[in-house]
PDB file of N, CA, C and O in Angstrom, chain B, residues numbered from 101:
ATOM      1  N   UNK B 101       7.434 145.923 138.263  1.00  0.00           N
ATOM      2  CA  UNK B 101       7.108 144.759 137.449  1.00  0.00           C
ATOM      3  C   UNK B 101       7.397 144.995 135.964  1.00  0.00           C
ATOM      4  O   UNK B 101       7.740 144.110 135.179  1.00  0.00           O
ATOM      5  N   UNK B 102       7.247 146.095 135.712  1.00  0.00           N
ATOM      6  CA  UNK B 102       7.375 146.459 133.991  1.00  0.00           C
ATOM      7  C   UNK B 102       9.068 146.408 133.834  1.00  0.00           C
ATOM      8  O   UNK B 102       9.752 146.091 132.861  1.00  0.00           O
ATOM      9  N   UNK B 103       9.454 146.847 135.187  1.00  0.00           N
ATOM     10  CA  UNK B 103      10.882 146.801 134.452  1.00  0.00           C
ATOM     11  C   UNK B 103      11.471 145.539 134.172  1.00  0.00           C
ATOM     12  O   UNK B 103      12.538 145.463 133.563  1.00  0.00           O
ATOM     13  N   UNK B 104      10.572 144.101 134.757  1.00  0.00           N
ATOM     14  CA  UNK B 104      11.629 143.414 134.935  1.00  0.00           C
ATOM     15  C   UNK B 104      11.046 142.298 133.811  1.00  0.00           C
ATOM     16  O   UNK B 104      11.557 141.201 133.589  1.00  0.00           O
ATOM     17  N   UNK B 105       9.942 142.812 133.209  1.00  0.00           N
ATOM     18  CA  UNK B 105       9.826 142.239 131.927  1.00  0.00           C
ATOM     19  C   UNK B 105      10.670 142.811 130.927  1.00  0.00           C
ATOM     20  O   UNK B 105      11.230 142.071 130.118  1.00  0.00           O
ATOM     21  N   UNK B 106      10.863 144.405 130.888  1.00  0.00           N
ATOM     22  CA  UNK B 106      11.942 144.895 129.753  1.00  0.00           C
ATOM     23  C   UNK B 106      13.159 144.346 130.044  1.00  0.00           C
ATOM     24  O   UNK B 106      13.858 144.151 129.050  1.00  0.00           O
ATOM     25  N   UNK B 107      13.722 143.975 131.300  1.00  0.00           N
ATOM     26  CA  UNK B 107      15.116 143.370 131.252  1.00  0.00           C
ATOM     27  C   UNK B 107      14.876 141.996 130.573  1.00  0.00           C
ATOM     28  O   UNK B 107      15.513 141.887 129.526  1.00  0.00           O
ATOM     29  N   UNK B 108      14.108 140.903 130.907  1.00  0.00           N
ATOM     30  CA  UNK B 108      13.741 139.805 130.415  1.00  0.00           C
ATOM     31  C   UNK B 108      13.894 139.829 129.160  1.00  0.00           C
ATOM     32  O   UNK B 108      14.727 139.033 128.727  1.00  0.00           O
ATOM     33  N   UNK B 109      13.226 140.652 128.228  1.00  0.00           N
ATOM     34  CA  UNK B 109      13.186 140.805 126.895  1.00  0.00           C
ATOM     35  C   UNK B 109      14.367 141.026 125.857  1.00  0.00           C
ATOM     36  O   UNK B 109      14.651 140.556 124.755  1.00  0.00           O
ATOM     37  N   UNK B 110      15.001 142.090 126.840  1.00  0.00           N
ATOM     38  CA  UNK B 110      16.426 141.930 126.281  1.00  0.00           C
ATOM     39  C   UNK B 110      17.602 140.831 126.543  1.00  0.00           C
ATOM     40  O   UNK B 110      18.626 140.695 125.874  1.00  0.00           O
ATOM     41  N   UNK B 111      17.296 140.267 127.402  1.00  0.00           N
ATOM     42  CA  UNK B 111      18.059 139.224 127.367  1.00  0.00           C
ATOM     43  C   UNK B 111      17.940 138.394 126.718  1.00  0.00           C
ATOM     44  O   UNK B 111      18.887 137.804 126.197  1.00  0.00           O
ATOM     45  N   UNK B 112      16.740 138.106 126.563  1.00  0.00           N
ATOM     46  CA  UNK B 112      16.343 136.706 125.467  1.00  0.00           C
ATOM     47  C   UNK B 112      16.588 136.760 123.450  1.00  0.00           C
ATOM     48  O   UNK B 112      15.940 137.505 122.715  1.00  0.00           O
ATOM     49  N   UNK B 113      17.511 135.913 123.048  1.00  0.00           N
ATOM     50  CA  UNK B 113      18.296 135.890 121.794  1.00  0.00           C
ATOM     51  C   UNK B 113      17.177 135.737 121.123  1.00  0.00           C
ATOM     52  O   UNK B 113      16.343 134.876 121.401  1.00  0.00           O
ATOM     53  N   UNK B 114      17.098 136.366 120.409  1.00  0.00           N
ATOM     54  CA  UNK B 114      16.339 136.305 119.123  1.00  0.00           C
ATOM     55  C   UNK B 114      16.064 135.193 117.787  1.00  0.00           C
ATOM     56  O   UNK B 114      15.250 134.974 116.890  1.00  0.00           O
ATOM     57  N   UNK B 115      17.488 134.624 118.412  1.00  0.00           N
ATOM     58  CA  UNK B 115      17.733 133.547 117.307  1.00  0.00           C
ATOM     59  C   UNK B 115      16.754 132.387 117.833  1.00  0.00           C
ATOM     60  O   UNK B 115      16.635 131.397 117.111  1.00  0.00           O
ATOM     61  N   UNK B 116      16.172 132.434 118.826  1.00  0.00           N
ATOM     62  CA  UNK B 116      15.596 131.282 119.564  1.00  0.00           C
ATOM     63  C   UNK B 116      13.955 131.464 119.061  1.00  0.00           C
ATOM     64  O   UNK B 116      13.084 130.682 119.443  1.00  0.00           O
ATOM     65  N   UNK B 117      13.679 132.629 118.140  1.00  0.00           N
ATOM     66  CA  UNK B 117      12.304 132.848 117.505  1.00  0.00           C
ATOM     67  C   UNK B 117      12.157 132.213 116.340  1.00  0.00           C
ATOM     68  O   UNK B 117      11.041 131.887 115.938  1.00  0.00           O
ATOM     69  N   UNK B 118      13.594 131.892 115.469  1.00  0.00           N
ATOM     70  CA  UNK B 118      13.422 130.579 114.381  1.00  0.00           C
ATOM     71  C   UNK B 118      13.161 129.767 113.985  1.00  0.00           C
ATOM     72  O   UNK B 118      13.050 129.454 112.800  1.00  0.00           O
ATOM     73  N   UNK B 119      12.899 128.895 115.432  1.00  0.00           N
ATOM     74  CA  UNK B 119      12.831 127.691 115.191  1.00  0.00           C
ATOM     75  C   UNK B 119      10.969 127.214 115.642  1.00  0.00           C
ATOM     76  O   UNK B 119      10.390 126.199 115.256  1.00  0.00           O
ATOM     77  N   UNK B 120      10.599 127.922 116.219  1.00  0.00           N
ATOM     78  CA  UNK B 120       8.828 128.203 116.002  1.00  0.00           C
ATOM     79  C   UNK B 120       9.094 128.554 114.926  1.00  0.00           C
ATOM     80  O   UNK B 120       9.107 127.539 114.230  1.00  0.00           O
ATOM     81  N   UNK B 121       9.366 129.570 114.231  1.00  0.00           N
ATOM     82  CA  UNK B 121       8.783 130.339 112.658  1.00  0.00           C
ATOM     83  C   UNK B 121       8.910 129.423 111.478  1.00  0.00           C
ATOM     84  O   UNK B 121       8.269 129.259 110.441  1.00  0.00           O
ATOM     85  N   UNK B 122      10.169 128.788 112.119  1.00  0.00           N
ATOM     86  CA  UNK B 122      10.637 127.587 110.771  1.00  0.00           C
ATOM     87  C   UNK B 122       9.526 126.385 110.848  1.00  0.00           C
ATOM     88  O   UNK B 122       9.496 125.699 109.827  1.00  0.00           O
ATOM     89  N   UNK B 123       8.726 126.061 111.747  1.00  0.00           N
ATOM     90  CA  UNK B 123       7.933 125.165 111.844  1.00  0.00           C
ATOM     91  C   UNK B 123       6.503 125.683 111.968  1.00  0.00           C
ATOM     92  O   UNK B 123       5.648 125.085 111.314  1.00  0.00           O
ATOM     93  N   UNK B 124       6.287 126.287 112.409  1.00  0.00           N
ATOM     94  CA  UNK B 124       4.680 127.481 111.567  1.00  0.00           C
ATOM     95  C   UNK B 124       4.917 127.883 109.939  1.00  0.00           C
ATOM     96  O   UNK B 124       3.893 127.962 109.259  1.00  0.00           O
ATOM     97  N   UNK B 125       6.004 128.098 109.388  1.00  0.00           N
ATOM     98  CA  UNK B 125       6.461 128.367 107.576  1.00  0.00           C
ATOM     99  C   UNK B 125       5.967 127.274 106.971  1.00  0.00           C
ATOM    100  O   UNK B 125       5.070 127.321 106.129  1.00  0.00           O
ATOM    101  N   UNK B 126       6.575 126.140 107.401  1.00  0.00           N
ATOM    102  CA  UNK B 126       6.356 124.560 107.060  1.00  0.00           C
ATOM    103  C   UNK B 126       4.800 123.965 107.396  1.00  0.00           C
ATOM    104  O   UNK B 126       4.086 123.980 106.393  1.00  0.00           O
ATOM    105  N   UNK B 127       4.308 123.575 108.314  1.00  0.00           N
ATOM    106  CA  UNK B 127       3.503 123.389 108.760  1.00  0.00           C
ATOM    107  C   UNK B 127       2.144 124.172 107.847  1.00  0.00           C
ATOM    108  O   UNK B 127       1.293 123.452 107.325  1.00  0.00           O
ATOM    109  N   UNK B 128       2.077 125.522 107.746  1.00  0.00           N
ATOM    110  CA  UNK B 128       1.124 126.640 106.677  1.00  0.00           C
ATOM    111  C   UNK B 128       0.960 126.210 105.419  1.00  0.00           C
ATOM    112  O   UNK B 128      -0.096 126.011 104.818  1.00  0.00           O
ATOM    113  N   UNK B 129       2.758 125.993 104.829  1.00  0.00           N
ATOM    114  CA  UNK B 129       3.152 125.567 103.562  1.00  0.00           C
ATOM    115  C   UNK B 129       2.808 124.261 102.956  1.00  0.00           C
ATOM    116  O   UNK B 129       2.611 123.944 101.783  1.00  0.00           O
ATOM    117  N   UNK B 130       2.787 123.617 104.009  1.00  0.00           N
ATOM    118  CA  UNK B 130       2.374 121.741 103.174  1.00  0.00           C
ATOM    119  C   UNK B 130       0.775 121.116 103.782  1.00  0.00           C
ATOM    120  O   UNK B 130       0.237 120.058 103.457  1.00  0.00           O
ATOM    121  N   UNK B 131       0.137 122.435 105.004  1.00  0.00           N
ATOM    122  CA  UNK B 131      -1.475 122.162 104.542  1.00  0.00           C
ATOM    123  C   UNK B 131      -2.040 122.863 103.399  1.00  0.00           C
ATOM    124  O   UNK B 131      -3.139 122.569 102.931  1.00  0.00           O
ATOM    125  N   UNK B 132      -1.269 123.820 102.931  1.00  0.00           N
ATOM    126  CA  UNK B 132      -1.839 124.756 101.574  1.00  0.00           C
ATOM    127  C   UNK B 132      -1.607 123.669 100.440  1.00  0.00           C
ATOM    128  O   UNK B 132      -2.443 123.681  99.536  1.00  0.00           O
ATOM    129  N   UNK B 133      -0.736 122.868 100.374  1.00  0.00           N
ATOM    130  CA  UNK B 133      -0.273 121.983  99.708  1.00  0.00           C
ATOM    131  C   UNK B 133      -1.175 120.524  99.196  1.00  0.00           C
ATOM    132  O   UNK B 133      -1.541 120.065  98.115  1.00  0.00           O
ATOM    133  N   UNK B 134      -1.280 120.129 100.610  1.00  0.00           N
ATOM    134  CA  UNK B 134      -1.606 118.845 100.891  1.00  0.00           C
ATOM    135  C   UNK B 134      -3.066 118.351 101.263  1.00  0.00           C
ATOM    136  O   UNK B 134      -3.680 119.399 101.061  1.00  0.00           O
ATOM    137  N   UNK B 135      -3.836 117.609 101.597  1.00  0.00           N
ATOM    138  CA  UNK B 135      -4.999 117.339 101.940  1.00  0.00           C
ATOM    139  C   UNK B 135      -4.847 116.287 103.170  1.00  0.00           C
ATOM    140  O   UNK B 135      -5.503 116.433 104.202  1.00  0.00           O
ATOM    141  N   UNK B 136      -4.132 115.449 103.024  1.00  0.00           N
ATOM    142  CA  UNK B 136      -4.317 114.172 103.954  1.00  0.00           C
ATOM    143  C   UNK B 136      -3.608 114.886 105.604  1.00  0.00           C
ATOM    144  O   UNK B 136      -2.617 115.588 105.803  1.00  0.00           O
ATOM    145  N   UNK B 137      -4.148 114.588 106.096  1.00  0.00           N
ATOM    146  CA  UNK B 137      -3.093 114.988 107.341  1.00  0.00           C
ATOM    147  C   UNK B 137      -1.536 114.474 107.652  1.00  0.00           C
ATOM    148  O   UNK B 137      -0.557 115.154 107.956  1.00  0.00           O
ATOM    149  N   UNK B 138      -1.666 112.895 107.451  1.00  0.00           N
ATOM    150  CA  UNK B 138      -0.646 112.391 107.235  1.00  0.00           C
ATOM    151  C   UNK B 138       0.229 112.829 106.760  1.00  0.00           C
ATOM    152  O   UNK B 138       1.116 113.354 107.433  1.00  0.00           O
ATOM    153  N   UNK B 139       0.268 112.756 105.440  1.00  0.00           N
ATOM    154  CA  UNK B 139       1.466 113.504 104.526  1.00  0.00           C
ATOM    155  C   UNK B 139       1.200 115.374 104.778  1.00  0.00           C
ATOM    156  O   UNK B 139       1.851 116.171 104.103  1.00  0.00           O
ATOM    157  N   UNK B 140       0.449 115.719 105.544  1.00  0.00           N
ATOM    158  CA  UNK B 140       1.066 117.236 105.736  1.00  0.00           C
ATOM    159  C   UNK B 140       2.102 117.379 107.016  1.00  0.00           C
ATOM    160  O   UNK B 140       3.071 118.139 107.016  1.00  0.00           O
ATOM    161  N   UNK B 141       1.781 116.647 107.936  1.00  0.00           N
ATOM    162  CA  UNK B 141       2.662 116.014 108.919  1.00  0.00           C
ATOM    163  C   UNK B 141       4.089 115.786 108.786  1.00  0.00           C
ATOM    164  O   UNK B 141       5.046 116.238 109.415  1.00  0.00           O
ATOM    165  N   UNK B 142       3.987 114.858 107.673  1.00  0.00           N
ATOM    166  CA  UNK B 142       5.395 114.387 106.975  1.00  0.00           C
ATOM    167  C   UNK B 142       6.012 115.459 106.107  1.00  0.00           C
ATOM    168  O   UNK B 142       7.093 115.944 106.443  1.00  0.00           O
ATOM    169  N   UNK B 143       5.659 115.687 105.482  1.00  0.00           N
ATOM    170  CA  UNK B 143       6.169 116.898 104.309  1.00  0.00           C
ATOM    171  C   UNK B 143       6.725 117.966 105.335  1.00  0.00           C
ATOM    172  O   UNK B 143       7.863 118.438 105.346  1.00  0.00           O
ATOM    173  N   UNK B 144       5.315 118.344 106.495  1.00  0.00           N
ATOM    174  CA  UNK B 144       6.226 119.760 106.798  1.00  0.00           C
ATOM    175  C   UNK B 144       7.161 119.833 107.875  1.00  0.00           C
ATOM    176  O   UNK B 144       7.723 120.874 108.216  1.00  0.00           O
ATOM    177  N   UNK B 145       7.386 118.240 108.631  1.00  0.00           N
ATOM    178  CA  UNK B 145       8.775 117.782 109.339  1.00  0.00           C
ATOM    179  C   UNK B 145       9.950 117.752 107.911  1.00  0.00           C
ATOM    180  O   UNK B 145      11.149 117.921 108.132  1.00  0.00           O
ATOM    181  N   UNK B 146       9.606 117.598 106.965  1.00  0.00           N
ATOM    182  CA  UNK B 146      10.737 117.033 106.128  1.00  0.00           C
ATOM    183  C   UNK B 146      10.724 118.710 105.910  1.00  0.00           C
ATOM    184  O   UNK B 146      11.638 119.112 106.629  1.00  0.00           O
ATOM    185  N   UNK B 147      10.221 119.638 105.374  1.00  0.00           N
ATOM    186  CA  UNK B 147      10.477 121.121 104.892  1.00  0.00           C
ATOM    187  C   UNK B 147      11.105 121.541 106.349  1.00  0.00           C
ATOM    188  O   UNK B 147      12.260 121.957 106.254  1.00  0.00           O
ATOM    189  N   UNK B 148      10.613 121.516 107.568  1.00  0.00           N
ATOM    190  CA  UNK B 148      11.058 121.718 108.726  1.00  0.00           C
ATOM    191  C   UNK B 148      12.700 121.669 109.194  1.00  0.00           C
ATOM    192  O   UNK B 148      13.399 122.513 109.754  1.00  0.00           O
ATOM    193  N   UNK B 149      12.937 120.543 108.795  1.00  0.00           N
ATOM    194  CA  UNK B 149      14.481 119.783 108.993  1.00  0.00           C
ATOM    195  C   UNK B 149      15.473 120.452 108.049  1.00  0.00           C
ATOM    196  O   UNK B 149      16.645 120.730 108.300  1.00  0.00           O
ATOM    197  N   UNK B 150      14.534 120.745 106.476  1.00  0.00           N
ATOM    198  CA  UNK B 150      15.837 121.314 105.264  1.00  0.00           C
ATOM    199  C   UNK B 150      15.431 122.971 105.808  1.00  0.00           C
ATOM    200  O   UNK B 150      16.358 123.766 105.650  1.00  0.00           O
ATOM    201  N   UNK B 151      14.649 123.321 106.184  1.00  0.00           N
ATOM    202  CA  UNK B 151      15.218 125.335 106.636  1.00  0.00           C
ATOM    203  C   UNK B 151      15.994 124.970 107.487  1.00  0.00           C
ATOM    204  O   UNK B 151      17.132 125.278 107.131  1.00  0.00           O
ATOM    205  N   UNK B 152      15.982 124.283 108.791  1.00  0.00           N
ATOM    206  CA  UNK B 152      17.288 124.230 109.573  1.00  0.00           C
ATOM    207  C   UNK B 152      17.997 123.826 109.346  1.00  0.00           C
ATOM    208  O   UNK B 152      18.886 123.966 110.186  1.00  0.00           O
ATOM    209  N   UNK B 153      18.357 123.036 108.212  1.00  0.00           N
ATOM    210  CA  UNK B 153      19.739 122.391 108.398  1.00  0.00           C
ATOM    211  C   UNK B 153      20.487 123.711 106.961  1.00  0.00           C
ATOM    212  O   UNK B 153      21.672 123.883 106.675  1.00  0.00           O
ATOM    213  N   UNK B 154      19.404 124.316 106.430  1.00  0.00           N
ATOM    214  CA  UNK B 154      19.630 125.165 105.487  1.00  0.00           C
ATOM    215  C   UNK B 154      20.350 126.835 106.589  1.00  0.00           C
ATOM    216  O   UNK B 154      21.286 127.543 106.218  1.00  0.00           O
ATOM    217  N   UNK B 155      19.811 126.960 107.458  1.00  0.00           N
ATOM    218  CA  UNK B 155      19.992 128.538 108.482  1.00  0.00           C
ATOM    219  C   UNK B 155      21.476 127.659 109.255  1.00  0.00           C
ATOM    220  O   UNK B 155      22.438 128.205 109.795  1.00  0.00           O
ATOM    221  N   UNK B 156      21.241 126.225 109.076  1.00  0.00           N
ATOM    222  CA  UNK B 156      22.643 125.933 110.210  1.00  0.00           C
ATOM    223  C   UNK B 156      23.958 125.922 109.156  1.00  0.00           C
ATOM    224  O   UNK B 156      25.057 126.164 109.654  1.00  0.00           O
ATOM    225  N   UNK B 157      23.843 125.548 107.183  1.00  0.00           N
ATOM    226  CA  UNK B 157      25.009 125.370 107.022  1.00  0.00           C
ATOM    227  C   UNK B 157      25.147 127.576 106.902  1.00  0.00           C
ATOM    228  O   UNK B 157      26.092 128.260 107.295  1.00  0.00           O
ATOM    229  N   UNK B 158      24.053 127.983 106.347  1.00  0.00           N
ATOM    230  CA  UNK B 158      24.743 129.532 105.931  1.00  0.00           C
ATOM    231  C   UNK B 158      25.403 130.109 107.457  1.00  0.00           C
ATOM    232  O   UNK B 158      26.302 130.948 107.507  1.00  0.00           O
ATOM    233  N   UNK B 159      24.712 129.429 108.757  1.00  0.00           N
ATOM    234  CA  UNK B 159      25.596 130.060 109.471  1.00  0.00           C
ATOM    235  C   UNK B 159      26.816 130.086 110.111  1.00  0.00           C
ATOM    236  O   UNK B 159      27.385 131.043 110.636  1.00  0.00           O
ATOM    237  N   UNK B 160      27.429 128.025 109.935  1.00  0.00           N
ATOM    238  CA  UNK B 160      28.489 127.900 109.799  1.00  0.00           C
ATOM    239  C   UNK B 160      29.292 128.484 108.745  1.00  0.00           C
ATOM    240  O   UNK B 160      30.470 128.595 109.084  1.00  0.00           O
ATOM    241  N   UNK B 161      28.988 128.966 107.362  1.00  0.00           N
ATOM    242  CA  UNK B 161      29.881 129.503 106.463  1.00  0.00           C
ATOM    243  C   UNK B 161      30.090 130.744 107.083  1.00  0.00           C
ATOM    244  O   UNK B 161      31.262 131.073 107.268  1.00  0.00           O
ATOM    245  N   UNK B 162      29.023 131.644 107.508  1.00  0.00           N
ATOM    246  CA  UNK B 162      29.499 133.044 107.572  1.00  0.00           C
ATOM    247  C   UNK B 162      30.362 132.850 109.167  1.00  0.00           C
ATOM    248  O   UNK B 162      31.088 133.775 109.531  1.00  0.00           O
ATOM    249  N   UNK B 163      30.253 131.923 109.820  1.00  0.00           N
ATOM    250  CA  UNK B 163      31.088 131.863 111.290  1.00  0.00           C
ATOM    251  C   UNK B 163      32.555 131.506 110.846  1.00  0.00           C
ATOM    252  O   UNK B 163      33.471 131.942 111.543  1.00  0.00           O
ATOM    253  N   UNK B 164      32.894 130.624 109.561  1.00  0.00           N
ATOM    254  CA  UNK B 164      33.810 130.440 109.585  1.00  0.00           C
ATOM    255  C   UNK B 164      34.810 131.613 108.661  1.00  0.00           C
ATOM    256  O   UNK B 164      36.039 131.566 108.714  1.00  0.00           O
ATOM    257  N   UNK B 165      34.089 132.602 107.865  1.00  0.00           N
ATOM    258  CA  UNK B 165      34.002 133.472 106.895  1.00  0.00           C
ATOM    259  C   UNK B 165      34.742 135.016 108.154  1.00  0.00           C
ATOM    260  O   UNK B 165      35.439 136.028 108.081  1.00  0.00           O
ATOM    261  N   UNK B 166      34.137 134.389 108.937  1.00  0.00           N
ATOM    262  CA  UNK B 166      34.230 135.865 110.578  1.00  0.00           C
ATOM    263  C   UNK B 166      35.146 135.233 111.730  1.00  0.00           C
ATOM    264  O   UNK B 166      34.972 135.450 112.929  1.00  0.00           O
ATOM    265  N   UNK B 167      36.228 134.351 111.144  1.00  0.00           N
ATOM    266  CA  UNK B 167      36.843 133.648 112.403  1.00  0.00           C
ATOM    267  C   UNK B 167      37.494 134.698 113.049  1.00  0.00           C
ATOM    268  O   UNK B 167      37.209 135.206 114.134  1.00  0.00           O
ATOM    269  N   UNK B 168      38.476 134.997 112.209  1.00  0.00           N
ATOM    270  CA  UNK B 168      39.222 136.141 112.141  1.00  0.00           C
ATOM    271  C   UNK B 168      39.557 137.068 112.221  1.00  0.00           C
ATOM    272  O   UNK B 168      40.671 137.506 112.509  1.00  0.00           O
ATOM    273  N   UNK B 169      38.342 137.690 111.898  1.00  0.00           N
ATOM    274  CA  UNK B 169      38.380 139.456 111.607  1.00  0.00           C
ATOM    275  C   UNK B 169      38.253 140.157 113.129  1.00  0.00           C
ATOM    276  O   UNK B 169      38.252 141.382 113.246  1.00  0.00           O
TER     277      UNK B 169
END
């Protein structure tokens, strides 16, 4: 049984831990911020949306930066 959680583990991409973290960052960040629920809601979908769309353009630059090599 142990082994077949260590295979599990390695298989699973890492990059797929971002997108919880990017929305626990946000979410932390605009109740420290904010008071109303509402607008912490809103704010930390809107902070939510600019880290990803922020991790998606740096990683199209460096993909297109590594077409090549």
């Amino acid at each position: 049984m142990p082994s077949s959680l260590f295979i599990l583990a390695q298989t699973v991409n890492v990059t797929w831990y971002l997108l919880p973290l990017a929305m626990i960052i946000s979410l932390v960040y605009s109740a420290s911020r904010f008071e109303l629920p509402d607008r912490i809601l809103r704010r930390a979908i809107w902070l939510f949306l600019q880290i990803i769309g922020f991790m998606g353009i740096v990683f199209a630059v460096l993909w297109v930066l590594s077409y090549k090599m």
